[in-house]
C-alpha positions in Angstrom: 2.3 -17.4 -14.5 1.5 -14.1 -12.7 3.4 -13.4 -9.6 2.7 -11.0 -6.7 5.9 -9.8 -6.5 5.4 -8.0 -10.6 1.6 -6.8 -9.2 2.9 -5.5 -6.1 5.6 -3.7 -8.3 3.0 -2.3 -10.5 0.8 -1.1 -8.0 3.7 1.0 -6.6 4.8 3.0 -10.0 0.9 3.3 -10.2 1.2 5.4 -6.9 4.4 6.6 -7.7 2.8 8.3 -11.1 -0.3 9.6 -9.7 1.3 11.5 -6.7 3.6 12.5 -10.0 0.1 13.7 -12.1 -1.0 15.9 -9.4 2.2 18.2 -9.8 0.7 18.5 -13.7 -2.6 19.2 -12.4 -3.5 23.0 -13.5 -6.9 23.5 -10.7 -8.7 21.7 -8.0 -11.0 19.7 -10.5 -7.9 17.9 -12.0 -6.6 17.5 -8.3 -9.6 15.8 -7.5 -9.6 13.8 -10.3 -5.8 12.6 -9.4 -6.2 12.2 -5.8 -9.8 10.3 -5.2 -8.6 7.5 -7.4 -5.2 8.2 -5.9 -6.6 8.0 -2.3 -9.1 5.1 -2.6 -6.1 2.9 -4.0 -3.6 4.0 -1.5 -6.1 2.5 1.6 -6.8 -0.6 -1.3 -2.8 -1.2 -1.4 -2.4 -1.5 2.0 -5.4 -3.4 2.9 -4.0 -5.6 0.0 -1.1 -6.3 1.2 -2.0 -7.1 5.1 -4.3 -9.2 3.4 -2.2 -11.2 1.0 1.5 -10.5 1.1 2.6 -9.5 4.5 1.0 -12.8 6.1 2.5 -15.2 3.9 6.3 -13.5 4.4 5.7 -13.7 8.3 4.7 -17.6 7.5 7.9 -17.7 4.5 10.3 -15.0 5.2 13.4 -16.2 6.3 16.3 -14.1 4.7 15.2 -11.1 6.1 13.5 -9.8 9.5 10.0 -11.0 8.4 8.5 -9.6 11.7 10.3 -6.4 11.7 9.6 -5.9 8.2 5.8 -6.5 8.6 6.0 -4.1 11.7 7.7 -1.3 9.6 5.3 -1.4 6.6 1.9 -2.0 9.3 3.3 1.6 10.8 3.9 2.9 7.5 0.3 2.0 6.2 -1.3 3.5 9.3 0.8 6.9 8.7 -0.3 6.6 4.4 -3.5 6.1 6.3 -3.9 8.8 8.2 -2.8 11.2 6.0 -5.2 10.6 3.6 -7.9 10.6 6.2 -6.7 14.1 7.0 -6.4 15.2 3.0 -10.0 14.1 3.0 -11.3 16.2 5.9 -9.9 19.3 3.8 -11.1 20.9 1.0 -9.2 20.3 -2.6 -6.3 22.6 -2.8 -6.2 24.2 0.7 -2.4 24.6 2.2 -4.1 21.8 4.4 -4.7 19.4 1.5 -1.6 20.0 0.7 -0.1 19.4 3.2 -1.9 16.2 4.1 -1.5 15.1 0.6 2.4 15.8 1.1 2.1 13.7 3.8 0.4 10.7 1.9 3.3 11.3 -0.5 6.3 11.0 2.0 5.1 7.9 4.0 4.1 6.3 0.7 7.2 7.1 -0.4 9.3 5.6 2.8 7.1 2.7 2.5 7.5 1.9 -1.0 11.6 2.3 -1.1 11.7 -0.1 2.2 9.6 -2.4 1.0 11.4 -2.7 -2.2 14.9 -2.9 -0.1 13.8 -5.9 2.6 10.5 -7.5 2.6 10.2 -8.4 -1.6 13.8 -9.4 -1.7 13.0 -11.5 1.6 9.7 -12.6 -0.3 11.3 -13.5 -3.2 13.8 -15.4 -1.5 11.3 -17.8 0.4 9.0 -18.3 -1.8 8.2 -20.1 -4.8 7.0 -19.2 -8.4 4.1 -21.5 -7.9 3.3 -20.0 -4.7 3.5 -16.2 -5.2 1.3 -16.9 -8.6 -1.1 -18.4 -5.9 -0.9 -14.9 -4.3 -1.2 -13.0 -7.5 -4.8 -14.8 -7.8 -5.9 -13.7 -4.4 -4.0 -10.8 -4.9 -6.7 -9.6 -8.5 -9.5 -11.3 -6.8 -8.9 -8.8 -3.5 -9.0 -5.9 -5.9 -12.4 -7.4 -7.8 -13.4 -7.8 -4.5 -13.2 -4.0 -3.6 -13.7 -2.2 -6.7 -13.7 1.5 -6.0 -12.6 0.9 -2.4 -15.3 -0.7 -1.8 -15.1 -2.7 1.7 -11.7 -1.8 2.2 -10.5 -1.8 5.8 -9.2 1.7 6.8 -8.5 1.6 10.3 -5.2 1.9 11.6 -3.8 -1.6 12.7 -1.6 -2.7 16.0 1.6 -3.9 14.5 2.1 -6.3 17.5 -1.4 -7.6 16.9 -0.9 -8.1 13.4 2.1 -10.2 13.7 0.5 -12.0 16.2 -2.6 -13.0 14.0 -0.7 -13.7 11.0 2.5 -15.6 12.4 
C-alpha cells in the first residue's frame, strides 16, 4: 500500500537535494534550471499538503497539538511562499536572488525539520495504514492534477482561517 507519510518524506529530500544542486551549479543557466523546477514544487508541496495532509491531522491528530502544528507549517508555507515570489521578481544570480532563494532555503528548512518532529509523528499516530494510503491516492492525483504547477494556489493563507475550514 502507498502511504502519505513515505510521499511526504520523499517530497522533502526532493527539496532538500535541489536546494543542495544549486550549490553545484557553475552559472545562471544551471541555476535556472535547479530553481524553476525547484520553485514550482516548493508552492506544489505546500498547496499539497493544505490540501491533503494538514486537514485530515486537524480531523485525526490527537498525540500532538494538531491545531498548533497546522498553524506553524500554514506560517511556514506562506514565508517558503513569499520567498520564492521574491526570488522570482529578481533576476537569476543577483545578490537579490540569492538572497530570496536563501530565504526559500531557511523557511523550507524550519518547515521541513518541524514537520518531521510534530505533525508526521502526530499523523502517524492517528491514523491508519488504510487511511494514509487513501491520502497517498489524493495525494499523486493532486500532483497529476497540477503538473508543472499548474493551478496551484499561491496565495498566502490566514492560519486561523485555515483551521477553521478544515477542523
Amino acid at each position: 500500500m502507498a502511504d502519505i507519510v513515505d510521499l511526504v518524506y520523499a517530497d522533502h529530500d526532493w527539496l532538500r537535494r535541489q536546494f543542495f544542486y544549486l550549490d553545484y551549479a557553475t552559472g545562471n543557466a544551471e541555476l535556472t534550471a535547479v530553481w524553476e523546477a525547484l520553485a514550482t514544487r516548493l508552492d506544489t508541496h505546500a498547496d499539497a499538503e493544505e490540501t491533503v495532509f494538514y486537514p485530515t491531522l486537524l480531523k485525526k491528530g490527537d498525540s500532538g497539538d494538531p491545531e498548533e502544528e497546522t498553524e506553524d507549517a500554514i506560517d511556514d508555507h506562506n514565508k517558503i511562499r513569499a520567498a520564492v515570489t521574491d526570488a522570482r521578481s529578481h533576476r537569476v544570480g543577483t545578490k537579490v536572488w540569492f538572497e530570496a532563494v536563501g530565504a526559500a532555503r531557511t523557511e523550507n528548512g524550519k518547515h521541513l525539520d518541524e514537520e518531521e518532529r510534530e505533525a508526521i509523528p502526530d499523523f502517524i499516530k492517528s491514523t491508519s495504514p488504510e487511511l494514509r494510503h487513501q491520502l497517498a491516492m489524493r495525494w499523486l492525483q493532486f500532483y497529476a492534477d497540477h503538473r508543472d504547477g499548474a493551478g496551484v494556489n499561491t496565495k498566502s493563507k490566514d492560519a486561523a482561517e485555515y483551521i477553521e475550514a478544515n477542523s
